[in-house]
N, C-alpha and C positions, 0 to 999 in steps of 0.2 A: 484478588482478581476473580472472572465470574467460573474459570473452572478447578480453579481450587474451593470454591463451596459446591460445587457440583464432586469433588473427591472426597471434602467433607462429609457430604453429605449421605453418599456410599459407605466411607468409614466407619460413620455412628451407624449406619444400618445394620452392616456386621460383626461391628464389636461393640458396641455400644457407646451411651452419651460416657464425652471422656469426666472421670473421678477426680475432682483436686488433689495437693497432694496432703494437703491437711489432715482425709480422710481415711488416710493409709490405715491407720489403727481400726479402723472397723470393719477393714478387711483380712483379720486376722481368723485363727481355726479353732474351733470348738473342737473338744473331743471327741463329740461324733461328727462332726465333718472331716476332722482331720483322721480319723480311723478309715474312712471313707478316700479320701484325696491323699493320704502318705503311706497307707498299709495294702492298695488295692493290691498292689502287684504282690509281693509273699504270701497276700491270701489268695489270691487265683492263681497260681503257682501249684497250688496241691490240686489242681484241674488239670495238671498234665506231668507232674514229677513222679505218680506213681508208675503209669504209662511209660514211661522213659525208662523207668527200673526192667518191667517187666520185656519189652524188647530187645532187650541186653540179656536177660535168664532164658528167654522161648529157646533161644541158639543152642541151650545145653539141653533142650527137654520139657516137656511138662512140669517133670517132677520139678524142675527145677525154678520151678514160677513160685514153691513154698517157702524160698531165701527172702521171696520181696518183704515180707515180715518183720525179721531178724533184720534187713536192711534200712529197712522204713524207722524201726524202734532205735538204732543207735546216731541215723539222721536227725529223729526227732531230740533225741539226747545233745546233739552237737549244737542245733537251733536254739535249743533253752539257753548252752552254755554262751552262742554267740548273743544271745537277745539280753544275758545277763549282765555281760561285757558292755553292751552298745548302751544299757541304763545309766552304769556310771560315766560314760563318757556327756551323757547329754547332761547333765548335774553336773559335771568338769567344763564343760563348754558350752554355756547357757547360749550363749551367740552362733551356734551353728558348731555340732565338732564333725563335722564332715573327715574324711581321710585326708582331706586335702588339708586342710588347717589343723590337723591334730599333726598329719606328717611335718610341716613344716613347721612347726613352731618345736618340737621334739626330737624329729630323725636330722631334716636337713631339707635342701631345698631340690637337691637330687628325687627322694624318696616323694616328698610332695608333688612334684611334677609326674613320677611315675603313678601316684595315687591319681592326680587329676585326669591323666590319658584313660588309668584303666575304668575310673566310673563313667568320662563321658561314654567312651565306647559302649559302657555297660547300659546305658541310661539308651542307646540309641537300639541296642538290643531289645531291651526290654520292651520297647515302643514294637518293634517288629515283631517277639515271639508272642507275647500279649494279642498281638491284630492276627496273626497269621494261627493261632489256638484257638482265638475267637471263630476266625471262620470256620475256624473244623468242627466247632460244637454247633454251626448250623448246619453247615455241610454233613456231619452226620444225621443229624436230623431228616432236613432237607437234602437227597446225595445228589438230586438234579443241581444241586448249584454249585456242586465239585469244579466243574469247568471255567466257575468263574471267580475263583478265589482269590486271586491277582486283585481284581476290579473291587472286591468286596472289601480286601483288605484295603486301597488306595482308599478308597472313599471311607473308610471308619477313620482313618490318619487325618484327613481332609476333616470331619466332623470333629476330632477331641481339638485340631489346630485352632478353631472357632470355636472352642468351645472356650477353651483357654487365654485364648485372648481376650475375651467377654472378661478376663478377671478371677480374683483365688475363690471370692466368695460366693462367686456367681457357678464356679467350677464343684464346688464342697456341695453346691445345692444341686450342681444336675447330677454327680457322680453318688449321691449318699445314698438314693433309694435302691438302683443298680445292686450296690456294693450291701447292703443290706439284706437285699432280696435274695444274692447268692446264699450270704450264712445262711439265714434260714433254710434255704434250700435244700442247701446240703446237708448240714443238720440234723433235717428231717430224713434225709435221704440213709445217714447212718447210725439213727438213732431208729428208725423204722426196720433198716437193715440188719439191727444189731439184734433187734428184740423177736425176727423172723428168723435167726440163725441160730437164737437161745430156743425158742419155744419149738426147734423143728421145721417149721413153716419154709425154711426157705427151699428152693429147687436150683440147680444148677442152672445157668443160663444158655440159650439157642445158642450155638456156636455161629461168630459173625460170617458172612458173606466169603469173606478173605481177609482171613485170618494171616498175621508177620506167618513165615515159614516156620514151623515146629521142626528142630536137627534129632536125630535119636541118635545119630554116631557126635556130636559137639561135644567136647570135652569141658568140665565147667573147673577152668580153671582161676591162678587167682588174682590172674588179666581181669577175664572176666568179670569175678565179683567186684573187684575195685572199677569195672568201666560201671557196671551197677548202679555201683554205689556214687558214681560222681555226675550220672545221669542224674539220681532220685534228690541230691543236693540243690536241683532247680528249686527245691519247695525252700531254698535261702535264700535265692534272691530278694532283694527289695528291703533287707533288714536294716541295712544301713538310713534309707531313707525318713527316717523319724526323727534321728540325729543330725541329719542337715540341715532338717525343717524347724529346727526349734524355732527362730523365730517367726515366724509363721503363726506359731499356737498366742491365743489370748494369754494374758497374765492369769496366774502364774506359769510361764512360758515353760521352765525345766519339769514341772509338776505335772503338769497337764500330757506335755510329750511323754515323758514316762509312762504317766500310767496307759498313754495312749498304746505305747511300746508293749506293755506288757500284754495289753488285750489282747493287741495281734501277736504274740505268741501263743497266747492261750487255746486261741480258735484254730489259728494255722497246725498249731500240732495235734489238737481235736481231730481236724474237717482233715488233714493228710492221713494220720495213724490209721482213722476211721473208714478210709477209702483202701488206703492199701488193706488192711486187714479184711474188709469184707470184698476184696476181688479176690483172693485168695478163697473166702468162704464160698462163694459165686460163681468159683471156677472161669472168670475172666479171662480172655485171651486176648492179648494184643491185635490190633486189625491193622489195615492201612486204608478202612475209609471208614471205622466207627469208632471214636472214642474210648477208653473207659468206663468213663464219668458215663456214657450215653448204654454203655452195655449194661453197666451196675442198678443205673433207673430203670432200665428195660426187665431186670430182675427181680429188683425189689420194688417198682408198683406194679408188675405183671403186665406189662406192652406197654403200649404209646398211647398212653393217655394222658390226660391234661395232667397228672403228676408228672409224667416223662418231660410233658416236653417245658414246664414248668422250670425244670433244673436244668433243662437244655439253653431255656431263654436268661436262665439266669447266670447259666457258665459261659452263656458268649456273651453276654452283656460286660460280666466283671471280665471279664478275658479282654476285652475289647478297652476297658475303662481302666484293666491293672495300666495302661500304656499311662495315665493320667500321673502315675507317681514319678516317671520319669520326666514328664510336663512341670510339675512339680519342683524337680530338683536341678533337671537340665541346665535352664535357666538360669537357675540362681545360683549355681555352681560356676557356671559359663561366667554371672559377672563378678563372680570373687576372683576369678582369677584376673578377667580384664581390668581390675581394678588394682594385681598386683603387676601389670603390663605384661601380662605371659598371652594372652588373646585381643584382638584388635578392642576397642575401648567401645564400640556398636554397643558390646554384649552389654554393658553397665545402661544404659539406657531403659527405662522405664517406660510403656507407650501412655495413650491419653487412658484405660484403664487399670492403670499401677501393676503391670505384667511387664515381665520383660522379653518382649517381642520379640525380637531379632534371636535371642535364643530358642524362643518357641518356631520360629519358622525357619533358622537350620535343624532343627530336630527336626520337624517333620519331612523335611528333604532331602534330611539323612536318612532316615526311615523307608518313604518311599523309595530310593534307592534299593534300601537292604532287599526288602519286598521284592520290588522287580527282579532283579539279578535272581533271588533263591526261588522264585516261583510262587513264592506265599507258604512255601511249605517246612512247618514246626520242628521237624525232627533232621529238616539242613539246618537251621539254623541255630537249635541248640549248643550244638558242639562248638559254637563263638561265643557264646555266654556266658561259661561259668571263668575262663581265666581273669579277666577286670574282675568281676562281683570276686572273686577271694585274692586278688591281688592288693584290692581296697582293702578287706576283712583285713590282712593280715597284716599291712601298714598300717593301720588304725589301732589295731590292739597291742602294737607292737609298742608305737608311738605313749598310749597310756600307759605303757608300764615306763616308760623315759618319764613321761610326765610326773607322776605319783614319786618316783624315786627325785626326782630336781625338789619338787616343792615341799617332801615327809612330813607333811599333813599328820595328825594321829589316825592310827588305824592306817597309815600308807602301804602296809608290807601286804594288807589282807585284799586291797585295793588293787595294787600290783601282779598279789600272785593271782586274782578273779583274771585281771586282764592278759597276764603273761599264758594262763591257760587258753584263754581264748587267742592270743598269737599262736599259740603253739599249733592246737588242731585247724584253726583255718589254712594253717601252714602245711599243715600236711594234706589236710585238702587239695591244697593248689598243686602240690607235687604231684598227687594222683591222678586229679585233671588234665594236668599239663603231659602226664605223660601218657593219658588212657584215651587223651580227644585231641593230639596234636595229628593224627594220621585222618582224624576225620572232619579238618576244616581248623583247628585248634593253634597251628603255626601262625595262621594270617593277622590275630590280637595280638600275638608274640612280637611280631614282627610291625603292626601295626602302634602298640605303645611308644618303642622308641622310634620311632617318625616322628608321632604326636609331641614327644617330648623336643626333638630336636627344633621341630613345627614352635613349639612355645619359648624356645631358646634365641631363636632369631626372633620373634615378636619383640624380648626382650630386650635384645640387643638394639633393635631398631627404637624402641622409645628413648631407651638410654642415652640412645647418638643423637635423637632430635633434642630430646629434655637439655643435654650438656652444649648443644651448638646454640639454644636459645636461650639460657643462661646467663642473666646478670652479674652473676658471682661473679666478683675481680676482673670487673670486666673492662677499669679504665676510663676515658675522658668519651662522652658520648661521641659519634659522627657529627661531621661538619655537615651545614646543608648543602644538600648536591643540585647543581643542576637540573633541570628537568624537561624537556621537548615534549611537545605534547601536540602530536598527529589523529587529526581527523579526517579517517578516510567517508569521501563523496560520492555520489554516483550521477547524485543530480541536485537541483535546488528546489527546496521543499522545507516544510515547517518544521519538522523532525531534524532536519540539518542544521537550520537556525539557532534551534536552541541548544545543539550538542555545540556549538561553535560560540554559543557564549557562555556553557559553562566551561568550555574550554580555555578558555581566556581570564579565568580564576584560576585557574591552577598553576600557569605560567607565562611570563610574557614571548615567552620561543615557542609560538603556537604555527601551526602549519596543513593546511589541508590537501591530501592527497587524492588525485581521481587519477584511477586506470583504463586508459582509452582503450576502449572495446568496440566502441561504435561511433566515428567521427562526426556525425552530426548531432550527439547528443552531449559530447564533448565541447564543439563549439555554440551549442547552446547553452552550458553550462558559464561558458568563459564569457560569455556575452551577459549575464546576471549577476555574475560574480562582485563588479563592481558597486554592485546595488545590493547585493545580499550579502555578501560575504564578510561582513564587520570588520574589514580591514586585514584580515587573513591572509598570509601569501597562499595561493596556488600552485600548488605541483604536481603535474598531470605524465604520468606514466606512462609509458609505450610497453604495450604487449601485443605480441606478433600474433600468437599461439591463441589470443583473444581467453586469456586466464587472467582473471582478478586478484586471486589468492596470491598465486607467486612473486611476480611483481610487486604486489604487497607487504609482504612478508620480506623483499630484500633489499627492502628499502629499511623498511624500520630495523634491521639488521645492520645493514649499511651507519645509521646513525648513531643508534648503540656504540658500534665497532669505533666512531669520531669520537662518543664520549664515556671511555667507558669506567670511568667514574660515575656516570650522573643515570637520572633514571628516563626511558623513555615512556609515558604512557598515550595508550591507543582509547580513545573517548570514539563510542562505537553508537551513532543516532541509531536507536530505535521506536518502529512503533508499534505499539502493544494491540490488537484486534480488541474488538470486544466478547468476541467470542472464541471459546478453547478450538473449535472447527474452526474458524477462520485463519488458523495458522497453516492449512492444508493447501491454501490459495497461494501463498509466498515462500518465497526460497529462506534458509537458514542459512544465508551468508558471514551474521553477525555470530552466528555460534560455530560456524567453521572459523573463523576469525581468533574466537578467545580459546577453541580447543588447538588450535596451531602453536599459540604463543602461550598458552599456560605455566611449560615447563622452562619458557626462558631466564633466567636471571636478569635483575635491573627495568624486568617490561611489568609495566602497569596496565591492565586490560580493565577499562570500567563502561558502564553502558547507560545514557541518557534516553529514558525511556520517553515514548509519547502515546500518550494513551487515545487511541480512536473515539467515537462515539458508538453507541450499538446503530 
């Protein structure tokens, strides 16, 4: 029809001409696209994990800003151990070893379900503290746009949602130079930092505007260091996402992922050690409207010069793009699961560019949610983040060490004990977490996983009960054929009637036309043609007092039903089609209150004989 190619044609304009599906394979990920579209988020992560440490330390002191150190070194110690873990599982589950499929095929289907709650959760996180970190790196820069950080954040959500829909390899192309541009950025930022700290050269930095409150009576206890230390743990997020992605990567898909995995370790515990370490040398102080990252530039190129803002453009860029790994994974996680019935079956759905849509656009309106509600602001929102991202860590490692022990592989024990360590400290991660961020926003994922779960319990239940009610198994000697009446309601005579009134008279020889007097002269006009148009149709013309269509309508073919209620009644509904999508503005939607009345009847047939206008 002409405005479904007018919707088409808006479609291809913002996602583009749709990809067959033959083509799927040349939409797969290079190792530098995929370093770019599965690692953004762990590496711009180290753009605000330091920062999270050192806000938790200002409370006991200055002095006590020289722990981010010693914190920073045995985080970065845990991320090797976790990234070491995550290699052998993508080499165990070339097909995706996500938490979700390594739980269930291992722990059980309890454990997998609690895996699936806590990464989407996580994945929706990530999409908010990525956009809402992004803006602060402009907003420091820029502080006039503090005010509008809400608006800034909606609209980068709104950009990666269109960006993503466009497709993985259209996404790998806009996300790689962004995600490039940070390394280097930074890089330079502490490799220039480092060699201004060796040689002398550096200088303490201007103390920010306003400055988090420095405590001199804070006690620094060892609350404290563990809230710390489960703050600076943001720089793990996103680890997981390289092991979900396997297939996503070109052939060879495990080889590729790997060493993809290991880069972003390399850089992440670089580009984080290197920040924490030289805010410490910097003399860095937490703010609540400059950055870190924006204090440390300001230090080591001496103001706001095109180096500054350089690294400013490139920490909200990857900030803003890390959201692209939860785009990324959301998705495709969303239809693993709809595909084992725990989510409505939408998610399985591919659109016209080989993306899976319907997950990409609950994400993002999950997101903007999140956004709204906290303000756009980073440091509400962190303390929701970390329980998913280490409730997945620690079903997943958990789960390989089940696995390596079921199949003892040679070399399974060494396999085992890699991954048993990695259950182990993620697990105590989450304990620290859970008990260091549950007062400041940290109960709501607690409490929000088992919903999620129970949420996936009845999905399941419901497909089970339709699958088993539609079931040929033993099913017995097929139905007799039933009866069938077949009611076509009138309003008047005209060509659209004519023709639903003979294909009505194929379907059944118990055909019967219905008009509900509304208006007596147009009723008796009606019965005056009848015998000339009506192809031998009995007429049954309805009184309504109240001058309603529908009711009357509706208790009639109820009425019928209720005489036979073995057989079927169906409602053959004359329409005519406009030639234009506006010209349904002109005409009442009689025909579609009609089939939405009787949809959820049993034994009613609702079908509609179109007649198409001319323009």
């Amino acid at each position: 029809m002409p405005q479904e190619g007018v919707l088409s044609q808006i479609k291809s304009f913002i996602v583009g001409s749709p990809i067959p599906s033959h083509l799927a394979h040349h939409e797969r990920l290079s190792r530098v696209t995929g370093l770019a579209v599965l690692s953004s988020d762990p590496l711009s992560s180290v753009a605000y994990a330091t920062e999270e440490i050192l806000r938790v330390l200002v409370v006991a002191g200055a002095v006590a800003l020289s722990l981010a150190s010693p914190i920073g070194i045995v985080i970065a110690g845990i991320l090797a151990i976790v990234v070491f873990s995550y290699r052998q599982t993508i080499h165990a589950y070339p097909g995706g070893g996500g938490a979700y499929i390594v739980s269930k095929e291992n722990i059980g289907t309890t454990a997998a379900l609690v895996a699936a709650a806590a990464l989407l959760i996580d994945y929706v996180l990530t999409v908010a503290v990525s956009i809402a970190a992004g803006v602060a790196a402009i907003t420091s820069a820029l502080p006039g746009w503090h005010v509008n950080r809400v608006e800034l954040s909606v609209g980068f959500v709104v950009v990666l949602a269109l960006g993503n829909l466009r497709g993985v390899r259209e996404s790998g192309r806009i996300f790689a130079l962004p995600t490039y541009f940070f390394i280097v950025s930074v890089l330079s930022l502490v490799v220039l930092g480092a060699w201004r700290v060796m040689t002398g050269l550096s200088q303490p930095i201007d103390a920010p505007i306003d400055p988090v409150g420095v405590s001199t009576g804070g006690a620094l206890t060892a609350f404290l260091l563990l809230t710390a230390f489960s703050n600076g743990c943001t720089a793990m997020t996103g680890v997981e996402a390289v092991s979900n992605g396997v297939p996503a990567f070109q052939p060879p898909e495990s080889k590729n992922a790997s060493a993809t995995l290991v880069a972003m370790a390399v850089i992440s515990i670089a580009m984080f050690l290197g920040i924490t370490l030289l805010s410490q040398a910097y003399g860095v102080m937490p703010s609540r409207s400059e950055t870190v990252v924006s204090q440390l530039a300001r230090g080591v190129f001496g103001g706001r010069g095109f180096a500054y803002y350089a690294v400013q453009a490139s920490t909200m860029l990857i900030l803003v793009l890390a959201a692209n790994t939860a785009y990324a994974d959301f998705p495709r996680l969303s239809s693993i699961i709809a595909r084992d019935h725990y989510l409505p079956r939408q998610f399985m759905n591919q659109g016209d560019r080989l993306a899976f849509s319907n997950g990409i656009i609950a994400l993002s309106v999950f997101a903007v949610l999140l956004l709204i509600l906290f303000g756009g602001d980073t440091h509400a929102l962190i303390p929701l983040y970390m329980v998913g991202v280490f409730v997945s860590f620690t079903l997943s490692q958990a789960g390989m060490v089940v696995h390596w022990r079921r199949l003892q592989v040679r070399g399974w024990r060494g396999s085992a004990a890699i991954n048993g360590i990695g259950a182990a400290v993620t697990g105590i991660v989450l304990l620290v977490v859970a008990v260091t961020k549950a007062h400041e926003g940290a109960w709501i994922i607690l409490v929000l996983i088992p919903l999620l779960v129970s949420l996936f319990r009845v999905t399941h239940r419901h497909y089970r009960s339709v699958a088993t009610q539609l079931s040929l198994a033993g099913g017995g000697e097929p139905e007799a054929l039933r009866h069938n009446t077949v009611v076509v309601p009138v309003s008047g005579m005209q060509r659209a009637v004519v023709r639903a009134l003979d294909y009505a008279r194929t379907l059944s020889p118990d055909v019967r036309a219905v008009c509900v007097d509304v208006d007596r002269a147009e009723t008796e006009q009606l019965r005056g043609e009848w015998d000339r148009w009506g192809r031998g149709v009995p007429l049954v013309v309805l009184s309504s007092p109240y001058r309603s269509v529908l009711e009357p309508l509706l208790e009639h073919v109820e009425q019928i039903d209720a005489a036979r209620p073995d057989g079927y009644v169906t409602v053959v509904l004359p329409e005519f089609v406009p030639a234009r999508w506006w010209h349904h503005l002109f005409h009442n939607q009689r025909a579609l209150l009609i089939k939405g009345a009787l949809w959820f009847k049993p034994n009613i047939v609702v079908t509609s004989v179109p007649f198409h206008l001319a323009r």
